[in-house]
C-alpha positions as CSV (number, residue, x, y, z in Angstrom):
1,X,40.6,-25.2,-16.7
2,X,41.2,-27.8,-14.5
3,X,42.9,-25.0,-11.8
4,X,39.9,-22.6,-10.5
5,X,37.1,-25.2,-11.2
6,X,35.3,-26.7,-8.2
7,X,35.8,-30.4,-7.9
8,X,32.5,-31.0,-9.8
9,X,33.3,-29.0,-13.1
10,X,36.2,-31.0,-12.6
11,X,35.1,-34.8,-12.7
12,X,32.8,-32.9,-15.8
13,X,36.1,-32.2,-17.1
14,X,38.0,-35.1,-17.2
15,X,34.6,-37.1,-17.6
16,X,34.9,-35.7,-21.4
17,X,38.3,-36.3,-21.4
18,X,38.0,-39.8,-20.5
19,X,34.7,-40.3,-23.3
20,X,37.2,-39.2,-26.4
21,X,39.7,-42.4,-26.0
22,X,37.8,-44.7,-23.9
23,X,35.9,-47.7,-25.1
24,X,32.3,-47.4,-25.3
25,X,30.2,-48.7,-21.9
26,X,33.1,-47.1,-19.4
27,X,31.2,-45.0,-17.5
28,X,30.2,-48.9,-16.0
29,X,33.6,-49.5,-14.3
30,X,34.5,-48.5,-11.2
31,X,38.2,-48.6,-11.8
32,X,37.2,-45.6,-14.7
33,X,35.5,-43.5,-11.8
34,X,37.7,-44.2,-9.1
35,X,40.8,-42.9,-11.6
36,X,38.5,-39.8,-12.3
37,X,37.9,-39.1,-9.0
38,X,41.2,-39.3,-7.4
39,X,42.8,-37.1,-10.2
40,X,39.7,-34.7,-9.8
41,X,40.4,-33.9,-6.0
42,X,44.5,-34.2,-6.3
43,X,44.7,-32.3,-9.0
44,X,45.1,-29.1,-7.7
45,X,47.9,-29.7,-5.1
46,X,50.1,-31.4,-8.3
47,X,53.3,-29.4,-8.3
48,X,53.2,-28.5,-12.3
49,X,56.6,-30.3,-14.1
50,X,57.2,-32.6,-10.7
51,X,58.7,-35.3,-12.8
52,X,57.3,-38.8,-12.2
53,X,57.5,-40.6,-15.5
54,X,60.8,-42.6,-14.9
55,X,62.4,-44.1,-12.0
56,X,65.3,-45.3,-14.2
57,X,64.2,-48.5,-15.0
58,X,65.5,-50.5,-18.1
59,X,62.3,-50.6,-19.7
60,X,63.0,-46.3,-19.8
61,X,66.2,-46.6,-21.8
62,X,66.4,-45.7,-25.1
63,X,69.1,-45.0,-28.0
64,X,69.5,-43.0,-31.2
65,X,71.8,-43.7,-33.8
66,X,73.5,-43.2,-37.1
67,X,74.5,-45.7,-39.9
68,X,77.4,-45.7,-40.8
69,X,81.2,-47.8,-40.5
70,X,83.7,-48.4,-37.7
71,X,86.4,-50.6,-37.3
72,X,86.0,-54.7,-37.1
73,X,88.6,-55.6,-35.0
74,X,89.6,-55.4,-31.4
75,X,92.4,-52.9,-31.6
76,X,90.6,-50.6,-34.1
77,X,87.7,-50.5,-31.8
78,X,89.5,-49.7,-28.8
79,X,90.8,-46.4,-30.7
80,X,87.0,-45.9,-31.7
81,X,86.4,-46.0,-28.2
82,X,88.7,-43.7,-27.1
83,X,87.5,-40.9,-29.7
84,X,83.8,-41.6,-29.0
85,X,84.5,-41.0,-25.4
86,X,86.1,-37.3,-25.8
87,X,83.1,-36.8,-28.5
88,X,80.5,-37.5,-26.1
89,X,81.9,-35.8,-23.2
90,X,82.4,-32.5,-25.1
91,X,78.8,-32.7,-26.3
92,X,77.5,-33.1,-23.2
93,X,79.6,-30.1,-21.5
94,X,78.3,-28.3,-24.6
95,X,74.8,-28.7,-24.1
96,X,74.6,-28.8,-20.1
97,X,72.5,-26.4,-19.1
98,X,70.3,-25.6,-22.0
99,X,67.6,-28.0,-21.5
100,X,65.2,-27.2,-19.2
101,X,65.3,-29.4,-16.2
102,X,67.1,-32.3,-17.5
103,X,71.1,-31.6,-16.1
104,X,73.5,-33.4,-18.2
105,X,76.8,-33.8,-15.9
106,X,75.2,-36.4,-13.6
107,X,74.9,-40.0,-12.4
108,X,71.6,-41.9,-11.5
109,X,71.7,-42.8,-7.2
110,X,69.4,-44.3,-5.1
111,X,68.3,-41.7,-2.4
112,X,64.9,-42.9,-0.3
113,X,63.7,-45.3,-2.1
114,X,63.7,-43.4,-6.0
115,X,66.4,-42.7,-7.9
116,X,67.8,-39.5,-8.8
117,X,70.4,-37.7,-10.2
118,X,73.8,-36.7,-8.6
119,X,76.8,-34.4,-9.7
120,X,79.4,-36.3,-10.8
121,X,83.3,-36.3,-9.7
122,X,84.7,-35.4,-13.3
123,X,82.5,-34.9,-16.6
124,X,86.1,-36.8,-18.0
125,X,85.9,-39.7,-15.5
126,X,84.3,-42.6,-18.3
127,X,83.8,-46.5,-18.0
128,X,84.5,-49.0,-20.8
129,X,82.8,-51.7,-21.2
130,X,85.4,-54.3,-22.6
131,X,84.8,-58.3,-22.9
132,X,82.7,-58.9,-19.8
133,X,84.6,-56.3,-17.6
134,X,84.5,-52.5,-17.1
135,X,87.6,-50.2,-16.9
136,X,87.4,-47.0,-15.3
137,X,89.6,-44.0,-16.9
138,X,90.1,-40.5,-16.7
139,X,90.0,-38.8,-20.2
140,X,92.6,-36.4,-20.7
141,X,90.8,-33.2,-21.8
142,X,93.2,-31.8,-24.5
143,X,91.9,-34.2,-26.7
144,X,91.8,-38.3,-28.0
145,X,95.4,-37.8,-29.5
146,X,97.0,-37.6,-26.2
147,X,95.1,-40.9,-24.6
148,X,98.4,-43.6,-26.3
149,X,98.4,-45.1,-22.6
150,X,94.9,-45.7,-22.7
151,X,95.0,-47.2,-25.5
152,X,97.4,-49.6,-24.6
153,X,95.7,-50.1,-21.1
154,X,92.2,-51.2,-22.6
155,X,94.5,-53.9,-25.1
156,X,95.9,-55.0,-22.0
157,X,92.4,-55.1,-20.2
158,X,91.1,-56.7,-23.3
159,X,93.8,-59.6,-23.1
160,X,93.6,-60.3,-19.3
161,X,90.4,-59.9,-18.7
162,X,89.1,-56.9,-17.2
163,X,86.8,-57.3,-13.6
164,X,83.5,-56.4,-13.4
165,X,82.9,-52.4,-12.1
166,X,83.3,-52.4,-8.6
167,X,81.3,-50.5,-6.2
168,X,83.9,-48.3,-4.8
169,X,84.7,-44.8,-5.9
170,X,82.9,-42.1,-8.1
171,X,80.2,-43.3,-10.2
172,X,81.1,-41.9,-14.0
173,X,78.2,-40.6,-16.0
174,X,78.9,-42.6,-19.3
175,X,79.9,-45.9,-20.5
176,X,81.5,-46.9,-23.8
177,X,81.3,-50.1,-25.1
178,X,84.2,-51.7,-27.1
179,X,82.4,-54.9,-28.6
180,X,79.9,-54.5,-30.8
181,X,76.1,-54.8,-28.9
182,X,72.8,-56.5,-29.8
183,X,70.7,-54.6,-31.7
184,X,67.7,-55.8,-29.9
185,X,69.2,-54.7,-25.9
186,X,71.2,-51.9,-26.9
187,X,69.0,-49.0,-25.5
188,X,70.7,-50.4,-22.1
189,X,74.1,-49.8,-23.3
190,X,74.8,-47.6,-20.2
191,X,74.3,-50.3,-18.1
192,X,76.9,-51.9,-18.7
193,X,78.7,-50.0,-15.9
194,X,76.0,-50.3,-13.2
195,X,76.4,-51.1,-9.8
196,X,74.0,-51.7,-7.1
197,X,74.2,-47.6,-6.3
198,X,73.7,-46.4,-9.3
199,X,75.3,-45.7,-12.8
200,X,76.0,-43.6,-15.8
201,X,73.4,-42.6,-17.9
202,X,74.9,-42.4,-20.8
203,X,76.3,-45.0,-23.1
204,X,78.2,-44.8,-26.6
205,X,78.3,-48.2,-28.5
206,X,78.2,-49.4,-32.2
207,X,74.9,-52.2,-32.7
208,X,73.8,-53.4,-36.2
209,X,75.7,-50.9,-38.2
210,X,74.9,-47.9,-36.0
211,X,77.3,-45.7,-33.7
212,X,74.6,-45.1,-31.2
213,X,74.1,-43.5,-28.1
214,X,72.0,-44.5,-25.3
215,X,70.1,-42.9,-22.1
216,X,68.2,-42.8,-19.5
217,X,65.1,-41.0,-19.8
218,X,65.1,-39.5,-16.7
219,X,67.6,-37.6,-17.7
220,X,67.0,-36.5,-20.9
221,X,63.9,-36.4,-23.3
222,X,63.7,-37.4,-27.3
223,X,65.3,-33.7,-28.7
224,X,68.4,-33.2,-26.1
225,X,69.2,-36.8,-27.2
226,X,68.9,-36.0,-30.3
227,X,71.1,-33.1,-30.3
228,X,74.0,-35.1,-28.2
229,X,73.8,-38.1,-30.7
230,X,74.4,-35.5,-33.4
231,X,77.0,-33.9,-31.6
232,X,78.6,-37.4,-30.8
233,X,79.1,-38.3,-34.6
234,X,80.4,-35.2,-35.7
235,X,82.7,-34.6,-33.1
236,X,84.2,-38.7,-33.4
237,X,88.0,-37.7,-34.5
238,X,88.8,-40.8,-36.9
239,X,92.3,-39.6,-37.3
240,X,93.1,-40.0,-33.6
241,X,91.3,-42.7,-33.7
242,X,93.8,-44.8,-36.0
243,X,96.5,-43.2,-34.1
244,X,95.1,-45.0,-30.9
245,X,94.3,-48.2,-32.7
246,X,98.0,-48.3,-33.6
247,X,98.8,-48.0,-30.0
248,X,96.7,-50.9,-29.6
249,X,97.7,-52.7,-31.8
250,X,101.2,-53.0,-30.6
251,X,99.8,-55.4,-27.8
252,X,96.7,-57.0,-29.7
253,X,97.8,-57.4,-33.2
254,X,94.4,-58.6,-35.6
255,X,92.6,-59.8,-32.3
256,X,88.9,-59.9,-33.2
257,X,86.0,-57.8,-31.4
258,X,85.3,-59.0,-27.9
259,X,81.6,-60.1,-27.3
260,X,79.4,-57.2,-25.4
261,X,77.0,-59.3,-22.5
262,X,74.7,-57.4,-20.8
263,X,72.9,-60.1,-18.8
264,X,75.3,-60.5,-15.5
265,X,75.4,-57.2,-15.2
266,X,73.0,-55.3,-12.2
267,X,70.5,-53.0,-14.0
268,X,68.2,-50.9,-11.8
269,X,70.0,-48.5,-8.6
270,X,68.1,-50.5,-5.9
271,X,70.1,-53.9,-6.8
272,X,67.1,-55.7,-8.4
273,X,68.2,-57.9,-11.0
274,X,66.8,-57.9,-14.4
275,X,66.4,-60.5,-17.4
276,X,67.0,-58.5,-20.0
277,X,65.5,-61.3,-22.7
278,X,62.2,-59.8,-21.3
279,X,63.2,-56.3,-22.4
280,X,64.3,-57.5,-26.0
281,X,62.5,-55.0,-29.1
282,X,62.6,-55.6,-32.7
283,X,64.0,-52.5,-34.5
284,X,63.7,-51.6,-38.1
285,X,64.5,-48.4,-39.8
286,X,63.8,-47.0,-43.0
287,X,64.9,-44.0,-45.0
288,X,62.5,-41.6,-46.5
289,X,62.6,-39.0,-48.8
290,X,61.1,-34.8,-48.3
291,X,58.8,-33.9,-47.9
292,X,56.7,-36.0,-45.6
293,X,52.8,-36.2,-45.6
294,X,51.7,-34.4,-42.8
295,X,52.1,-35.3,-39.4
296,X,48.3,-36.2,-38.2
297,X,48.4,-38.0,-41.9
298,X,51.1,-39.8,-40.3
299,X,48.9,-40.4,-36.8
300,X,46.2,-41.4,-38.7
301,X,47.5,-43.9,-40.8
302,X,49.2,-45.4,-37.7
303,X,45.5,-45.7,-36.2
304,X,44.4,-47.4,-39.3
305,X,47.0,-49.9,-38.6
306,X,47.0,-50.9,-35.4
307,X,42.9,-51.2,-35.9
308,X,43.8,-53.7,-38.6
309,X,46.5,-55.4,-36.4
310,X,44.2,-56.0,-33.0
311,X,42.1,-58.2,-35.3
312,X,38.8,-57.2,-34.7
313,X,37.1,-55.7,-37.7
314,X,34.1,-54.3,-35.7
315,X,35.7,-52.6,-33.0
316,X,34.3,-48.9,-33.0
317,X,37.9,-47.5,-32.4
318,X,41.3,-48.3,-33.0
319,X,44.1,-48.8,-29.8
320,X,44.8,-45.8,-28.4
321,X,48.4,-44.0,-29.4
322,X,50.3,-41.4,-27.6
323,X,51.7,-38.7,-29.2
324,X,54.2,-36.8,-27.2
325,X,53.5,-32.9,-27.5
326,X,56.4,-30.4,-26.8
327,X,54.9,-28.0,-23.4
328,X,54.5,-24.5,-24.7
329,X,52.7,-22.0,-27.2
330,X,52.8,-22.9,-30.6
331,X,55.3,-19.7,-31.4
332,X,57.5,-20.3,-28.4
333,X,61.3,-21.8,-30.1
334,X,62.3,-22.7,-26.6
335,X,59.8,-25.4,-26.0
336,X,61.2,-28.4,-28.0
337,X,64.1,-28.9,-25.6
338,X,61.4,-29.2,-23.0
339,X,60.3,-33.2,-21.4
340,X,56.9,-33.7,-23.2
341,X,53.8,-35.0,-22.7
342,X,52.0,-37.6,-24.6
343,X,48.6,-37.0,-26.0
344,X,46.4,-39.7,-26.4
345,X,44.4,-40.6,-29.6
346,X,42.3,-43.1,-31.2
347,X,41.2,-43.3,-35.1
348,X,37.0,-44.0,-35.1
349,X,35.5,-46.7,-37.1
350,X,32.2,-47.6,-38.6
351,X,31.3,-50.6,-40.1
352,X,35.3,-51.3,-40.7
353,X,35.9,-48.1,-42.3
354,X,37.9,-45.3,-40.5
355,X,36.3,-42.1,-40.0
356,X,37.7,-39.7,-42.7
357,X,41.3,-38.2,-42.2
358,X,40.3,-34.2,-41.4
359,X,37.8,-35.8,-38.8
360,X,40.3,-37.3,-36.9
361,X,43.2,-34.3,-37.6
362,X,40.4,-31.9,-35.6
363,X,39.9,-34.0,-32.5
364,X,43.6,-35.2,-32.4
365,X,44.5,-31.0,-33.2
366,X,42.6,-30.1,-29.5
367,X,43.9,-33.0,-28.0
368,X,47.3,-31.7,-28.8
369,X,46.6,-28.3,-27.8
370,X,45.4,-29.1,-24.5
371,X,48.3,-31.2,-23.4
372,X,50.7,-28.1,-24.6
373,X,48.7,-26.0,-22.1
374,X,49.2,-29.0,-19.1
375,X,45.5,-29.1,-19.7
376,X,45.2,-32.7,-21.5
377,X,44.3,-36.0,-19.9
378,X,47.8,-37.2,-19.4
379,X,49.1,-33.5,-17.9
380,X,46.2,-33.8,-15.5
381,X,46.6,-37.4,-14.9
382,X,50.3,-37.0,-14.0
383,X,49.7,-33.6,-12.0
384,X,47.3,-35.8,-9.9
385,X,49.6,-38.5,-9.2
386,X,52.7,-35.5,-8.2
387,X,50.0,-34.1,-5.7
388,X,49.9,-37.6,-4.2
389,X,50.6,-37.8,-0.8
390,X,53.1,-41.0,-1.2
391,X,57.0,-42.1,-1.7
392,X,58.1,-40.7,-5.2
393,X,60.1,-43.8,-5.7
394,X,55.9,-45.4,-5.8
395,X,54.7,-42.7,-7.8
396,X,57.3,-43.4,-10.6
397,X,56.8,-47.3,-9.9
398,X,52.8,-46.6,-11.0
399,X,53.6,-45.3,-13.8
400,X,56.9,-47.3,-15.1
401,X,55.3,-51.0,-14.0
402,X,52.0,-48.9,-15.7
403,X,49.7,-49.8,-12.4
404,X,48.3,-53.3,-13.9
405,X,45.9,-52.6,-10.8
406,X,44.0,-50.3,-13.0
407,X,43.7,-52.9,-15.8
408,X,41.8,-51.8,-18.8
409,X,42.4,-47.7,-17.8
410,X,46.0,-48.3,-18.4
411,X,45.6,-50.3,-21.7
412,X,44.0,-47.0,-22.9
413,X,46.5,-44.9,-21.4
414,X,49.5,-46.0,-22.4
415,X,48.0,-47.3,-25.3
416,X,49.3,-49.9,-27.9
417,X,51.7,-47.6,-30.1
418,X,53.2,-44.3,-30.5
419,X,54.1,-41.6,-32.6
420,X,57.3,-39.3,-32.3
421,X,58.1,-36.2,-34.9
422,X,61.2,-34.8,-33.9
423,X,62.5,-32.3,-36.5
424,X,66.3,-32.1,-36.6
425,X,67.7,-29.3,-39.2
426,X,70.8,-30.4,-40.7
427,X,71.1,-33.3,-38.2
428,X,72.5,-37.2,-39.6
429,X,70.0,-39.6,-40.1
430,X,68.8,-40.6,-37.0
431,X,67.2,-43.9,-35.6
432,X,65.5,-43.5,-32.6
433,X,64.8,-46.8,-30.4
434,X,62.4,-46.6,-27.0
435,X,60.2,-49.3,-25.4
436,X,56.4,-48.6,-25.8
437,X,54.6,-47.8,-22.9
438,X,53.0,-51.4,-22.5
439,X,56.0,-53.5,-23.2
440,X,54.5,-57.0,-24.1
441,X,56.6,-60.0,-23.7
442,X,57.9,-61.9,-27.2
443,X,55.4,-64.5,-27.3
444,X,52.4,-62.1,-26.9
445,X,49.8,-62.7,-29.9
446,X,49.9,-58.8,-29.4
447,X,52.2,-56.0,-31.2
448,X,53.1,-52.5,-29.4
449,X,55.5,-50.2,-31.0
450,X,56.6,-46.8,-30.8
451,X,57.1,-45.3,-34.4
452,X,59.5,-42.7,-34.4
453,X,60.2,-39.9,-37.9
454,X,62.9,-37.5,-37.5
455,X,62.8,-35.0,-40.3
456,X,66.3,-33.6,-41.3
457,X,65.4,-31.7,-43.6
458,X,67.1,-33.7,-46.2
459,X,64.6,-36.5,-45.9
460,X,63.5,-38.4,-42.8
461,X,64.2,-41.2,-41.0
462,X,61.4,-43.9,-39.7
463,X,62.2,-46.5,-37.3
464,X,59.7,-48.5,-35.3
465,X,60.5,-50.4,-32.1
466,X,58.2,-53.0,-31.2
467,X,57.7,-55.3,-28.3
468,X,55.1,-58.5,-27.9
469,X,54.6,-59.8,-31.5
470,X,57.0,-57.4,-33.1
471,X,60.2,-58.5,-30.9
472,X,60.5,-60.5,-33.9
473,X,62.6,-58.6,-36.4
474,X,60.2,-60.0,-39.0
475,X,57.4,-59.0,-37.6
476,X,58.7,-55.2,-37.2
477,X,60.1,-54.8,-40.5
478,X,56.8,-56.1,-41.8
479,X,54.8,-53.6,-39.6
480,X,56.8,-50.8,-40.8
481,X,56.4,-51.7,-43.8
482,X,52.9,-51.9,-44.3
483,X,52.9,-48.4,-42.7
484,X,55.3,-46.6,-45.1
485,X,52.9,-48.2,-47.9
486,X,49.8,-46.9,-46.2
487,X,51.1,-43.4,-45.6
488,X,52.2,-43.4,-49.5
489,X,48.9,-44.8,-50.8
490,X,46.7,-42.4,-48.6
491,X,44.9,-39.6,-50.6
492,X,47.0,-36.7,-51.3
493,X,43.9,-34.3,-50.3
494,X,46.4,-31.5,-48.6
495,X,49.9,-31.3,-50.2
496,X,51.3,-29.3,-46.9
497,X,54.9,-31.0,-46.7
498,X,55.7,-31.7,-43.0
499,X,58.0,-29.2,-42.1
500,X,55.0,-26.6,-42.2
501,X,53.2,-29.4,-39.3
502,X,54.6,-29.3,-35.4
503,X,57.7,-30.8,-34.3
504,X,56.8,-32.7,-31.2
């Protein structure tokens, strides 16, 4: 345990941990022992849970959506709008409160140099994105039916051209969007309503066929989203929605969608401006049928792939993955609406052949375990950098900007894909968007992705988001692909359908 140990049993420690995912020969770099070291003698001072993955940074947004129609023309949209504001807010008020550390009725502020959260004025005080201006409203809360002069309001916004958000008054905690987004940018939806000081961090918008919802992940991790995405869709009331697009109508007749921008807008709560063409993934989605193979089935055909993908036949392992693990015993129902922690894990390889599938289940099964207990690489790595001595604004900027001082540690680390199994009981189909860890830039030679399944129960949704190489839309649906037809063609040698597997 890395707790009572003596600084030596603890460098023995994470010396092992480091000898499972790193290459071969690492024990000669420096930059290997001077990560080991640091973490072995801050370690113990590490606040356990001190949250220092995110600073809000673009590059931590992320959305989930469901297929499915909406209205194609300006007025019809606006009454979308209207009814998927009221649906988000109720789901958020609904499920403040029962995630553990991750408060729903909040902006993102600056406050000494990191951001953070905030209280907000009015849960019912929402921004809509319109053309290339914002529009500030407060929702009435009996319900979308009662919101005709908002209705009218955004038409007439829509037709004059609505400013951009100013920087006065009370920052709302979610932004709708009216047009329809880009696919590729529309993790940052909530952005749309930014201001040097801070901004919502929550967005509702409709991209490539989806009615999605975007966040921050400082705020929330992968199952609250999930929940609030679900909650979102159901709630939607379409009837007042035609009501409102009616109203709408009366000013805007047939007008078409206005265009959604994102690149004028200010991104990040210190100011810092963004281009937003270097944050671009490739999505593609596809929809599966129950059961699915088992989950470390799943992990190791991913490693299989991205061995294949790096283009070096010999290599003795493939790219390290992350897995994100849910904190908690194995029995304990509470712990999925807990912030994870990613697990790191490589497939082995000899002469070009992988090592065999149960091989790789044990060693990835321990890792697991361990990062459950806070006792995995990564939980030791990111108690270490809590216990650090410096700015938390820095701390979260080593970790978001992934420390490129530490070179080939953080390849390994962060790795060059990820897995996500998220099981949702009777929730929609879900696809799940977020950067990978090392986001390459489009005309990298190299892929990253994070592959993300979310079991319904009905069947399960697969959607892969990929940076570098697989910005291109090509390229991702072709990587997906080839991984749906791996997992398939993979020897059935356990027939354990994955509901019976973890739900990380």
């Amino acid at each position: 345990m890395s707790g009572p140990g003596g600084l030596g049993a603890r460098v023995r420690e994470l010396t092992a941990l480091v000898d499972e995912v790193a290459p071969p020969g690492w024990t000669a770099s420096p930059v290997w022992w001077a990560l080991v070291g640091a973490v072995a003698l801050t370690e113990p001072y590490g606040r356990p849970g001190a949250y220092v993955v995110s600073d809000a940074e673009p590059r931590a947004d992320t959305f989930m959506g469901v297929p499915g129609p909406a209205p194609d023309d300006a007025a019809g949209r606006i009454g979308w709008a209207i009814a998927a504001a009221h649906a988000a807010v109720r789901a958020v008020l609904a499920r403040d409160g029962t995630l553990p550390d991750q408060p729903l009725t909040v902006a993102i502020t600056r406050h000494r140099g990191a951001a953070r959260t905030a209280p907000i004025a009015s849960p019912w005080r929402v921004a809509f994105a319109i053309g290339g201006g914002v529009v500030t409203a407060l929702l009435d809360p009996r319900g979308p039916a009662h919101e005709i002069a908002l209705a009218r309001a955004l038409a007439a916004a829509l037709v004059t051209h609505a400013p951009a958000a100013p920087d006065d008054g009370p920052i709302p905690m979610l932004t709708v969007t009216v047009g329809d987004d880009d696919l590729a940018h529309a993790h940052h939806g909530h952005r749309r309503a930014w201001r040097a000081r801070g901004g919502p961090w929550l967005g509702v918008a409709r991209a490539g066929g989806l009615t999605l919802v975007s966040t921050c992940h400082m705020v929330v991790d992968g199952w609250g989203h999930a929940m609030l995405t679900a909650d979102t869709v159901r709630g939607l009331d379409r009837a007042a929605a035609r009501t409102l697009a009616t109203a709408a109508a009366t000013i805007l007749g047939a007008a078409p969608l206005p265009p959604a921008k994102l690149t004028k807008l200010t991104p990040s709560p210190a100011g810092d401006g963004v281009n937003f063409d270097n944050l671009r993934l490739g999505v593609a989605w596809r929809r599966l049928p129950a059961p699915m193979p088992p989950f470390l089935r799943q992990a190791w055909t991913l490693g299989c792939l991205l061995h294949r993908d790096q283009g070096r036949a010999g290599a003795p392992r493939s790219p390290t993955f992350q897995i994100p693990v849910a904190p908690g015993a194995a029995d304990d129902p509470t712990r999925f609406a807990r912030r994870v922690r990613p697990a790191i894990v490589s497939v082995r390889f000899a002469d070009g052949r992988p090592e065999p599938e149960q091989a790789f289940a044990e060693r990835a099964r321990r890792a697991i375990a361990r990062e459950a207990q806070g006792e995995g690489l990564s939980s030791r790595l990111l108690r270490a950098l809590a216990a650090v001595p410096a700015p938390l604004g820095w701390k979260r900027g080593v970790v978001g900007a992934r420390a490129r001082w530490l070179a080939g540690a953080v390849d390994v680390i962060a790795g060059a894909g990820c897995l996500s199994y998220l099981r949702a009981a009777g929730a929609p189909p879900l696809v799940a968007v977020s950067s990978p860890a090392q986001l390459a830039p489009a005309d990298s030679p190299m892929a990253t992705s994070v592959l993300t399944v979310i079991d319904d129960g009905e069947g399960a949704t697969v959607t892969l988001a990929g940076s570098g190489r697989a910005t291109s839309p090509a390229a991702c649906e072709a990587l997906l692909d080839a991984w749906c037809r791996e997992l398939s063609a993979s020897r059935p040698d356990d027939s354990r359908a994955s509901r019976s597997g973890p739900s990380w």
